[in-house]
C-alpha positions in Angstrom: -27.5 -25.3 8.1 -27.6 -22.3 6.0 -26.8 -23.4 2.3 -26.2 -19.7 1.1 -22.0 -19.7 -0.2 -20.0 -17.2 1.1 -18.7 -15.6 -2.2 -16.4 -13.5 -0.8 -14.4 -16.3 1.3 -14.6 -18.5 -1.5 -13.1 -15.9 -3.8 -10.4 -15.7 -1.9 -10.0 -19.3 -0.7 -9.2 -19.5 -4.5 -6.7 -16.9 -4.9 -4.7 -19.4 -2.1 -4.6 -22.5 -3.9 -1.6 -23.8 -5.6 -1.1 -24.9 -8.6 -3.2 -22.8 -10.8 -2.0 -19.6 -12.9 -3.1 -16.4 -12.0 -5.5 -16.3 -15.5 -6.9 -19.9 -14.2 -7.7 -17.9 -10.9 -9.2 -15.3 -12.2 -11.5 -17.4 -14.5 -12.8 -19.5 -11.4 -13.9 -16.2 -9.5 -15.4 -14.7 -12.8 -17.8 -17.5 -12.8 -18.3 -17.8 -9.2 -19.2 -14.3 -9.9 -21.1 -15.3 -13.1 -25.1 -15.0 -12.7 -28.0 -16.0 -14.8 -29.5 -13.5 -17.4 -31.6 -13.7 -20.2 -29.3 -13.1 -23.2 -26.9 -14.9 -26.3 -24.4 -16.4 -23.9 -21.5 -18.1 -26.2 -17.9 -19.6 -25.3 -14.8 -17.4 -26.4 -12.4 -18.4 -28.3 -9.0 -16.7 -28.6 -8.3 -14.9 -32.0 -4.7 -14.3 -32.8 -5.1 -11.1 -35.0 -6.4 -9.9 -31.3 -3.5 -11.3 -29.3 -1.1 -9.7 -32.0 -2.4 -6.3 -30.2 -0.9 -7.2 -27.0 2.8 -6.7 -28.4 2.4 -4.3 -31.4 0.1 -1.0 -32.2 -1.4 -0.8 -35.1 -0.9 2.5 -37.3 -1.7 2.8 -41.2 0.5 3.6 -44.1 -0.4 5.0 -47.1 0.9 3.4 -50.2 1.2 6.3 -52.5 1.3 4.5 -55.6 -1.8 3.9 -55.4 -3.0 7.3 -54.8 -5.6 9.3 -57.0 -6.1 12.3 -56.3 -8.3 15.2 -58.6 -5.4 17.9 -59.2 -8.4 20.3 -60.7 -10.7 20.0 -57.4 -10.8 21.3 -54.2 -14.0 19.8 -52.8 -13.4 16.5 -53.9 -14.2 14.3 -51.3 -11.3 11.8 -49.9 -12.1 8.2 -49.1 -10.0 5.7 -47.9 -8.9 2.4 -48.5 -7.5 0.4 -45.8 -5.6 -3.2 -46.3 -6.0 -5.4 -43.2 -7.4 -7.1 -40.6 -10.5 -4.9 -39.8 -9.7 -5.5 -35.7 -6.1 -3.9 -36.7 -8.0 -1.2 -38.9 -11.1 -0.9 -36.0 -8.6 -0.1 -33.4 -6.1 2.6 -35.6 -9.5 4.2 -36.1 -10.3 5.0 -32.3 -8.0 7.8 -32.9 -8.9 9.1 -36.0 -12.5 9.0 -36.1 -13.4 8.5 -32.7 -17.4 9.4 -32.8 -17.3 11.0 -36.2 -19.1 8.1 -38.3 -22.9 8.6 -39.5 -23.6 5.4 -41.4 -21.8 2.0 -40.9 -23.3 -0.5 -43.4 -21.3 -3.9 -43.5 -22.0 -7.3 -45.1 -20.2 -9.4 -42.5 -19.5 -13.4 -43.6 -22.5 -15.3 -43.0 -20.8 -18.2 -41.0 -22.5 -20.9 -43.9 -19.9 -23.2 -43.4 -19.1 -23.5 -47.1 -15.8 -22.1 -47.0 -16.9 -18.1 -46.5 -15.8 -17.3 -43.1 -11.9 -17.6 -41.6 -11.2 -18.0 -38.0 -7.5 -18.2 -37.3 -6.5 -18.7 -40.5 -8.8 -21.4 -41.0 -11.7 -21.7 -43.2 -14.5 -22.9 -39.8 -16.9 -25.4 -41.5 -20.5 -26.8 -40.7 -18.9 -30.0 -38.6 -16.9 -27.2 -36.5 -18.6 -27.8 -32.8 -17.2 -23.8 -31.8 -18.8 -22.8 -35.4 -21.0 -20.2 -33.9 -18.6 -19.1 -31.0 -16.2 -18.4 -33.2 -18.1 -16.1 -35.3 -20.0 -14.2 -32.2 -16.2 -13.6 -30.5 -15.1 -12.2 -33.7 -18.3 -10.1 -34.7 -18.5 -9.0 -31.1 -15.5 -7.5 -30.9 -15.8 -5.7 -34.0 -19.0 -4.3 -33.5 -17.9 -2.8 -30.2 -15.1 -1.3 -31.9 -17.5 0.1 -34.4 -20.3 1.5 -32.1 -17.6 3.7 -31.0 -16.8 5.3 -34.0 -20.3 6.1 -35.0 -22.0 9.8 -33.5 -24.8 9.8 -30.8 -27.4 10.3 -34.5 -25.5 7.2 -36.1 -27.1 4.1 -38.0 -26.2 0.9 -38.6 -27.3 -1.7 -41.3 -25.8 -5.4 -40.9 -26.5 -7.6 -43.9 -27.2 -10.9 -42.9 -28.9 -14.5 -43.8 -30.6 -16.8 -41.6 -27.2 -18.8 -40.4 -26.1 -16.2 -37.8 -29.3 -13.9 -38.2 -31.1 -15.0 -34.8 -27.6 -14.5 -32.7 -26.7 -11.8 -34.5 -29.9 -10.3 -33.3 -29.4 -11.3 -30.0 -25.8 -9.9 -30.1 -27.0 -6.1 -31.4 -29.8 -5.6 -28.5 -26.4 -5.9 -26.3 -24.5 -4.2 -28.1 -26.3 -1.3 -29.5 -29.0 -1.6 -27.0 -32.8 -3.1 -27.2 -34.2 0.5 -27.5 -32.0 1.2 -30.4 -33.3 -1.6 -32.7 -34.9 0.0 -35.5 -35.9 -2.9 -37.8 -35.2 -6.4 -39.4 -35.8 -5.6 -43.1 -36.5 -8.7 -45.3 -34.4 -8.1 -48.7 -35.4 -10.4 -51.7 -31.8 -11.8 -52.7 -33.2 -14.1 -55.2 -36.4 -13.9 -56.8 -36.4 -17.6 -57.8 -35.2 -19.0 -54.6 -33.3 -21.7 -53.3 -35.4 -24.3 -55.2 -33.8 -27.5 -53.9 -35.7 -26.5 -50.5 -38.8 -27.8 -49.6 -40.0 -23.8 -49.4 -38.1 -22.1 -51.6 -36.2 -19.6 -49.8 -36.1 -15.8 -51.6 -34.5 -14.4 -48.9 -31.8 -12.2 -46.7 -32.0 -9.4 -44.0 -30.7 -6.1 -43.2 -30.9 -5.7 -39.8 -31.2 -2.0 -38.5 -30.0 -0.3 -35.4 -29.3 3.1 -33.8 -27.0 4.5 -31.7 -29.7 6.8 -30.2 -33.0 6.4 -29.7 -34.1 10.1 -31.1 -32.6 9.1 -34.2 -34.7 8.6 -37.3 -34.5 7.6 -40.5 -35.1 9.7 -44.1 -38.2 8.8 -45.7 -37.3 8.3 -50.0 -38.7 9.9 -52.8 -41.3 8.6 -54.8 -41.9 10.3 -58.5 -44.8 9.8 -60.2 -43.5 8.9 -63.9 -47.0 10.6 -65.6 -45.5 14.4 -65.1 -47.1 16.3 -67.9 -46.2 20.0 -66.8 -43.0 21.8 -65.4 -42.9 25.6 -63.7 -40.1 27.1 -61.7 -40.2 24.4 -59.4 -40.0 21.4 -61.7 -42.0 19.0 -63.1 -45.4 17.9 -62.1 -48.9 16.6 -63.1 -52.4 17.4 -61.8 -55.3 15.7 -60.2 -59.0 16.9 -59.4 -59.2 18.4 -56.0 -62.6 17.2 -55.8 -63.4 14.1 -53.1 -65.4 11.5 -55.8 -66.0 9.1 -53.4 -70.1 9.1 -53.0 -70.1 8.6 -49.5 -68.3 11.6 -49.0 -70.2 15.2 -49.5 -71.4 18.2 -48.0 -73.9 16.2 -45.5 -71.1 15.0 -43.8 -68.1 16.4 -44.3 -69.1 20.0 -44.0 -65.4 21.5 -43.3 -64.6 20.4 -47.2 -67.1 22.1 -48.5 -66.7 25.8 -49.2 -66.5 27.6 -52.5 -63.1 28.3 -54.5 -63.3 31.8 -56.5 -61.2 31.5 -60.0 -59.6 34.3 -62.2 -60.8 34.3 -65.6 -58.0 36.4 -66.4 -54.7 35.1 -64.5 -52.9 32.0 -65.1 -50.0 30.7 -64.8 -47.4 29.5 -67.1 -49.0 26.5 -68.3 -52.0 28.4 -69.0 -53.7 27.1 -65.4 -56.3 29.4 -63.7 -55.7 31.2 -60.7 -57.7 30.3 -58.0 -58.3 32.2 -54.6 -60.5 31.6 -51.1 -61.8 34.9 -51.6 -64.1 36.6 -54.2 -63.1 40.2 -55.8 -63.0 41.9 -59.1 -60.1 39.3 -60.3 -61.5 35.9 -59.0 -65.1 36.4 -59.7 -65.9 33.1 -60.6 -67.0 30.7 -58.0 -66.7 27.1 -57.7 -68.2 24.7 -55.4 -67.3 20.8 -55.4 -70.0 18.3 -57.7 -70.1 14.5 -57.8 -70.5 13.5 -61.7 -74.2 13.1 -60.8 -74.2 17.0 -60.3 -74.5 16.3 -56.8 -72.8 18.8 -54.1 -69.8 17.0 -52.8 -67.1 18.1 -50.9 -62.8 19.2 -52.0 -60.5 16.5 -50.7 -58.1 19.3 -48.9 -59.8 21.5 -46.3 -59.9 25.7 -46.7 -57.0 26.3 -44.5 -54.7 23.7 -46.2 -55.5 25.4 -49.6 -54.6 28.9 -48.2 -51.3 27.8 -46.6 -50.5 26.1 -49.4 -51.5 28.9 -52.6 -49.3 31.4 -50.7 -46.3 32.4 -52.3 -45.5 32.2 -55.8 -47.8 32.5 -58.1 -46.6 29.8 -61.1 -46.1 27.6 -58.4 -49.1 28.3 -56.6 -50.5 24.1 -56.1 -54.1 24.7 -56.4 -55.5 25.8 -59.9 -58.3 25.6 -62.2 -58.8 24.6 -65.8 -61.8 25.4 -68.0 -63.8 22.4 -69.4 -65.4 22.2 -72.6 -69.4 22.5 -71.5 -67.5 25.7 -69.8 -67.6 24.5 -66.2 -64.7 24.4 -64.4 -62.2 21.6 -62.5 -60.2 22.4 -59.4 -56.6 20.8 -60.0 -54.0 19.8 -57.3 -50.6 20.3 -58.4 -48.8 16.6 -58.0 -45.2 16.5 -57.8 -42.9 13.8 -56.7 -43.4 12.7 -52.8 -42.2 11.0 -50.0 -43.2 7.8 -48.7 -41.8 5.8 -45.2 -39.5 2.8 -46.4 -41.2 -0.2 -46.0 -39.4 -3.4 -44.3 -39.8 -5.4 -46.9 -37.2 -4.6 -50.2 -38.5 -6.7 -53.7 -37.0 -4.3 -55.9 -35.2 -6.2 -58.6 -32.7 -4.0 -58.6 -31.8 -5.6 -54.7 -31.3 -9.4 -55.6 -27.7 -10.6 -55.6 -27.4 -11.2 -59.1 -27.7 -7.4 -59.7 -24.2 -7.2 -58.1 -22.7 -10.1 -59.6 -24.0 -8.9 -63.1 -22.5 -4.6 -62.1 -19.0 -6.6 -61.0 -19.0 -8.6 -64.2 -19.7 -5.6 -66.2 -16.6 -3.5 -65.5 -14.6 -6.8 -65.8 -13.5 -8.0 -62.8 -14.2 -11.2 -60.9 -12.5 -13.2 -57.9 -15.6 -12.1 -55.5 -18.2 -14.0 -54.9 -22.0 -12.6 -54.0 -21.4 -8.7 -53.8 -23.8 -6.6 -52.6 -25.6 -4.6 -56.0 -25.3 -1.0 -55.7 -29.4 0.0 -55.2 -29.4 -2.2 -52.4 -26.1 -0.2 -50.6 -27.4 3.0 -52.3 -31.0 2.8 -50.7 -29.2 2.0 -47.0 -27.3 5.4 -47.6 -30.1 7.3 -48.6 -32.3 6.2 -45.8 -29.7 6.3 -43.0 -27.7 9.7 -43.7 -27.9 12.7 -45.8 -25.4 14.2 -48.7 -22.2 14.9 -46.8 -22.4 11.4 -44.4 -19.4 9.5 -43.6 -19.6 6.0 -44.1 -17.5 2.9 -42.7 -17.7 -0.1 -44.6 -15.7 -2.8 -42.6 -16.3 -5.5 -44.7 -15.5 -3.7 -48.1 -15.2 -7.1 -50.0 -15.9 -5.5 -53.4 -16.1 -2.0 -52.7 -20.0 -1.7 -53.6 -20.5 1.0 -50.6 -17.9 3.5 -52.1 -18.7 3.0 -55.3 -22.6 3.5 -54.3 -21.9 6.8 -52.2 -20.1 8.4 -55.2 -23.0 7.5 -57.1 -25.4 9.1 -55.3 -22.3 12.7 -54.9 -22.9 12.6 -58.4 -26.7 12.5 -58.7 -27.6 14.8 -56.0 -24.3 16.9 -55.8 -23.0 15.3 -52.2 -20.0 15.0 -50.9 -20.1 12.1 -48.7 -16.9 10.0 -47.8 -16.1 6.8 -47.5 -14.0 4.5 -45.5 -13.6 1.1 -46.4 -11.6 -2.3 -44.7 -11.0 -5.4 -46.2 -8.1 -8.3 -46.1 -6.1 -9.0 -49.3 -7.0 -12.6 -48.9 -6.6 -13.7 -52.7 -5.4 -10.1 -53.4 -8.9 -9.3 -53.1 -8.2 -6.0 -52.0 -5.6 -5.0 -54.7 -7.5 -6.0 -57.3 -11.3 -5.8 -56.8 -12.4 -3.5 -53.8 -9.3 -0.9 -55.0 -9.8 -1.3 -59.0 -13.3 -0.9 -59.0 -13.6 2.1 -57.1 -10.8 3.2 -59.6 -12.5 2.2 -62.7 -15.4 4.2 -61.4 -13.1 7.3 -60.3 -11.4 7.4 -63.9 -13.8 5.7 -66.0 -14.1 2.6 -68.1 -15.8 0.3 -70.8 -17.9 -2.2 -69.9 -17.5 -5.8 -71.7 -20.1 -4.5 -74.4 -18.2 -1.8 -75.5 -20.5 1.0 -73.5 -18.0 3.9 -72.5 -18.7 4.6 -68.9 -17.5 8.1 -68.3 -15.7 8.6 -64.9 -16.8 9.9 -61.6 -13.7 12.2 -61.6 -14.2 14.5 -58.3 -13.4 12.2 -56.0 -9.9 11.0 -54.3 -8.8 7.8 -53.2 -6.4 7.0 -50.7 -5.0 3.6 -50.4 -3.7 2.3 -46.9 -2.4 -0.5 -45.1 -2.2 -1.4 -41.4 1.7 -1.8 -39.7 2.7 -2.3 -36.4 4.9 -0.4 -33.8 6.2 -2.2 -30.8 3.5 -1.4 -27.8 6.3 -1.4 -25.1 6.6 2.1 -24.1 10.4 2.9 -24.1 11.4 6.2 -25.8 12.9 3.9 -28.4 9.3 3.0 -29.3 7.3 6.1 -28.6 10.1 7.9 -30.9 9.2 5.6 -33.6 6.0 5.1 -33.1 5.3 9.4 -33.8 7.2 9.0 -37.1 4.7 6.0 -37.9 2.0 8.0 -37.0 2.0 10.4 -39.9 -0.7 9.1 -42.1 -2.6 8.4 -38.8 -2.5 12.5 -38.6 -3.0 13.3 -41.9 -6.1 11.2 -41.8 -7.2 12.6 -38.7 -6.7 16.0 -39.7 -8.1 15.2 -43.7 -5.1 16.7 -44.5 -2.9 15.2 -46.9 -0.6 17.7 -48.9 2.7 18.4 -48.3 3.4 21.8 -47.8 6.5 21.6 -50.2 8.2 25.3 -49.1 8.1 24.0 -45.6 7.8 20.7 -45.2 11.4 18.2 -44.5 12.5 15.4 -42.8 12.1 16.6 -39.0 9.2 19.1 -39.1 6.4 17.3 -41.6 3.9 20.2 -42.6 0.8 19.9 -45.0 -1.5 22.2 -45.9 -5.3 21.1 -47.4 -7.8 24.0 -48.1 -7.9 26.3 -44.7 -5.9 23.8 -42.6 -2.5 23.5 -41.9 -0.9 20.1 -40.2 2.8 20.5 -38.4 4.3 17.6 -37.1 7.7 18.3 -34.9 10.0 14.8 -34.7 11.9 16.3 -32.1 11.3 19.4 -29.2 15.1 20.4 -30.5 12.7 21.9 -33.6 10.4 23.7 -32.1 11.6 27.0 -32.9 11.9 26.1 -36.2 8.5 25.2 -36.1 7.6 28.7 -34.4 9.0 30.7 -37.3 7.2 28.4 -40.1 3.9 29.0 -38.4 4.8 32.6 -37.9 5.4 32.9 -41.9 2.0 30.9 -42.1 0.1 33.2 -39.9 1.7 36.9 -40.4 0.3 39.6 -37.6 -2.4 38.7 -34.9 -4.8 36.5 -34.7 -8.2 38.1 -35.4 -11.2 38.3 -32.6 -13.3 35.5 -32.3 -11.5 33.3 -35.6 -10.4 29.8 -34.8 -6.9 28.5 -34.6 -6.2 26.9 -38.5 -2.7 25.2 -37.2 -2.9 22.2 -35.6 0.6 21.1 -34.0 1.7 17.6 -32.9 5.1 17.7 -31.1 7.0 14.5 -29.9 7.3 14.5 -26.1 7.7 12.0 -23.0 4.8 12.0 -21.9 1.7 14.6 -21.9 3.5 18.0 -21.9 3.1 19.1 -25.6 5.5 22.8 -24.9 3.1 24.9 -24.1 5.6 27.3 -22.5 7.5 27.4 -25.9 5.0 27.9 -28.2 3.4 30.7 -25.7 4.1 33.6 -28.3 2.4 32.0 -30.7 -0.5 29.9 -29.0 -3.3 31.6 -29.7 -2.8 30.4 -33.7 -2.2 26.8 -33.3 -3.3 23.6 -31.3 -1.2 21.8 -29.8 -1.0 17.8 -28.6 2.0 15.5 -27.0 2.9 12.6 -29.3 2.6 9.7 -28.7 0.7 9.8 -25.6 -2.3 11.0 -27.4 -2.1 7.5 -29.1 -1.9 5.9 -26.0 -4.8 7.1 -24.3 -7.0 6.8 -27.5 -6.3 2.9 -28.0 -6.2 2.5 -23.9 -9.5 1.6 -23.8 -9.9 -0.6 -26.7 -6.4 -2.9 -26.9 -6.7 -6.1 -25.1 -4.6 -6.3 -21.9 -0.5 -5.8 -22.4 1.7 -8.2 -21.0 3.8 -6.4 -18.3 7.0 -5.0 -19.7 9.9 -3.1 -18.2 11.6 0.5 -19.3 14.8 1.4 -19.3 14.6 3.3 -16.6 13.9 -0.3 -14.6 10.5 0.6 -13.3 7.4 -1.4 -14.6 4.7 -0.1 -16.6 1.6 -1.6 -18.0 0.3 -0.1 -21.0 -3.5 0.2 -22.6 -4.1 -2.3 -20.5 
């Protein structure tokens, strides 16, 4: 008797049976289907900020009072704020920032069971038999939602601790793929360590992934803190060129030995010889490399390096020679500051929690318990992006990552942006993540009295998620285009009201060469021609881009073309809301079935 199961039959032996729903049905054939694979295999639980999304779409309202915004810049950059669930906040994002995101650095809750992660409401603690379920179904999720926000050359840190840190391991090489896993780097969070341990523990993680495979990470600079000299490319000290190691000489390393021919006359603006390869009337004097014992020895660069490298400038040339008192001569090296590969192992004091506690504490606010310090946030940005990075921080909790990336704006003249998410459990939102970055934007005075002088060109936009109905009747898609404004604007980065045109049925904003028209009603549009008209005098010239983008309401995917035809080649346009739609199709969990007016039955985003 042949012991192999008919899969097939049996699938649909179990579609017959009585008595069990058609999501019991299903369930049974998914793990008839099911097979064995190596892998973090968990049980999920139902979360009901998820099943929220199977009646509502969530869109994001700015709350203006909250606004700041540099009146006397026009390359300030504009971060964002977002209050809510970061699922609700994930999901609005698909449209905005759909594969726009360099660096996403989050410090998720580490699942301790002290009261520091929520699952339904409900603080889950050690004695919780789905503790670990519940936090993979939630973190899954998220991350998914995440990986598709970031580009193809994207990076990832995830700050972690040794509670979820093997699953959440597990959970990345699935998510973000094996291939992509860059490192695990060991951060010292406390330099005294958890003492009541029988080994002491010091420390957390930083777990590193890619979304690519070709992408690498920035090596960091290194200055040496001895510079003695500056020219016209900075600062900088000097070190022989010669190699003193006595093993090392002419006998054996024959391609460093050669002479180097000095001018007694040239030098440079620190009063450093000349030095060239070849001998002439001007570099007459000739050098060759001597151990202290007088000993020929050998240079520690070889003849070509030294030519590539003394061509150009001549007070910045890196090789040059300085006259000794018996009247010999040295060879210098020109040291200035370097690079070195980060290392996977961060002891920095300026990484331990404290550090963050202490920065928090300092600019007078409390109500958030182990934020991240700045260095440590700082040094992820640094590594993982470059000066004009976006950055989504969906764990904001105390708003460390903005205020680290304005930070580093302001000390290398960047202009990277941030988004941040967080809840307002305990109004933590409101009055940490949000008045700390504004404390940093305007200024303030720490506890001591020390006047910290504001990081002023920079903006700050302060949202909240809302919901629109997801039934798709036109009572729904109607309002769900006026809800989408700040979507747009954000989308766009966008924001100001173009005041001369702008009213109640046709919104229009206008931020530095971009213009933003949003149509409430196809009964507008040629109101809407004759404003971009006025925008846009005369013809389009060859080869420039259109500046206009144009969002009309519509039915369904027809965004006018026909009417806008005498002016198409200055604008973009897109159907609302079914732009929405498709952009959250793929990510919303599965609608329940719902029925138009019109009587016939329509599942959306499913």
């Amino acid at each position: 008797m042949n012991s192999k199961i008919d899969k097939n039959s049996l699938a649909l032996r179990i579609k017959s049976l009585e008595g069990l729903t058609a999501d019991e049905k299903s369930a049974l054939i998914g793990l008839l289907n099911s097979r064995k694979k190596y892998g973090l295999v968990w049980e999920e639980k139902e979360e009901a900020v998820e099943e929220l999304l199977r009646e509502k779409l969530p869109v994001l309202t700015e709350v203006v009072e909250k606004r700041i915004v540099v009146k006397s810049s026009d390359n300030a950059p504009d971060h964002i704020l977002i209050e809510g669930d970061n699922l609700h906040a994930l999901t609005a994002l698909q449209y905005t920032h759909l594969g726009q995101v360099d660096i996403i650095d989050i410090d998720p809750p580490y699942n301790t069971g002290n009261k520091d992660f929520v699952y339904n409401d409900l603080y889950v603690d050690r004695e919780d038999a789905w503790r670990h379920s519940k936090w993979l179904c939630f973190i899954n999720k998220r991350l998914k939602l995440a990986k598709l926000l970031l580009k193809e050359s994207g990076i990832v840190f995830i700050h972690i601790d040794d509670n979820e840190q093997a699953q959440l391991k597990l959970l990345c090489d699935d998510v973000f793929g094996e291939e992509n896993f860059v490192t695990n780097i060991i951060v010292q969070s406390n330099k005294r360590g958890q003492t009541y341990k029988d080994i002491a523990k010091t420390h957390e993680y930083a777990l590193c992934y890619t979304k690519s495979p070709t992408t690498g990470l920035n090596s960091i600079d290194k200055e040496d803190n001895g510079f003695s000299f500056t020219d016209d490319i900075g600062e900088f000290s000097i070190r022989e060129l010669r190699n003193r190691n006595p093993k090392f000489g002419k006998f054996n390393r024959p391609n460093l030995f050669y002479p180097i021919y000095i001018s007694e006359t040239q030098c440079d603006s620190n009063g450093f010889h000349l030095v060239s390869l070849t001998q002439d009337a001007v570099f007459s004097i000739a050098t060759v490399p001597l151990n202290s014992e007088g000993v020929e020895s050998c240079w520690r660069w070889s003849k070509p390096l030294v030519n590539k490298s003394n061509t150009g400038v001549l007070s910045t040339t890196p090789v040059v020679a300085k006259q000794k008192r018996d009247g010999g001569w040295n060879i210098y090296e020109k040291y200035r500051k370097t690079t070195e590969r980060v290392k996977s192992i961060w002891v920095e004091t300026e990484v331990i929690n404290e550090q963050g506690s202490v920065e928090l504490r300092e600019m007078g606010l409390k109500g958030f318990d182990h934020p991240k310090p700045m260095y440590l946030i700082g040094k992820c940005l640094t590594i993982g992006g470059s000066k004009n990075s976006l950055i989504l921080d969906f764990f904001a909790g105390s708003g460390t990552t903005l205020h680290a990336a304005m930070a580093l704006n302001a000390e290398d003249d960047g202009s990277r942006r941030c988004i941040l998410v967080t809840n307002n459990e305990n109004k933590i939102c409101e009055e940490v993540t949000y008045e700390r970055n504004k404390r940093v934007i305007e200024g303030y005075t720490k506890q001591n009295g020390e006047v910290v002088p504001g990081l002023t060109n920079n903006n700050l936009r302060y949202y909240k998620s809302t919901f629109i109905d997801r039934e798709p009747s036109i009572k729904n898609r109607k309002a769900l285009t006026r809800a989408a404004v700040d979507l747009l604007c954000i989308r766009e980065n966008c924001y100001e009201p173009f005041k001369k045109h702008d009213s109640k049925e046709i919104r229009v904003f206008s931020d530095k060469d971009t213009e933003l028209l949003i149509i409430f009603d196809p009964a507008n549009i040629d109101d809407a021609i004759e404003i971009i008209e006025n925008l846009y005098p005369g013809k389009k010239k060859r080869g420039e881009k259109p500046r206009c983008k144009v969002y009309v309401f519509a039915p369904g995917h027809y965004a006018y073309d026909e009417e806008f035809e005498s002016i198409i080649d200055k604008i973009e346009l897109c159907a609302l809301p079914e732009a929405i739609y498709r952009a959250y199709k793929a990510v919303l969990p599965k609608a329940k079935r719902t029925f138009l007016a019109e009587g016939a039955e329509e599942e959306v985003a499913s």
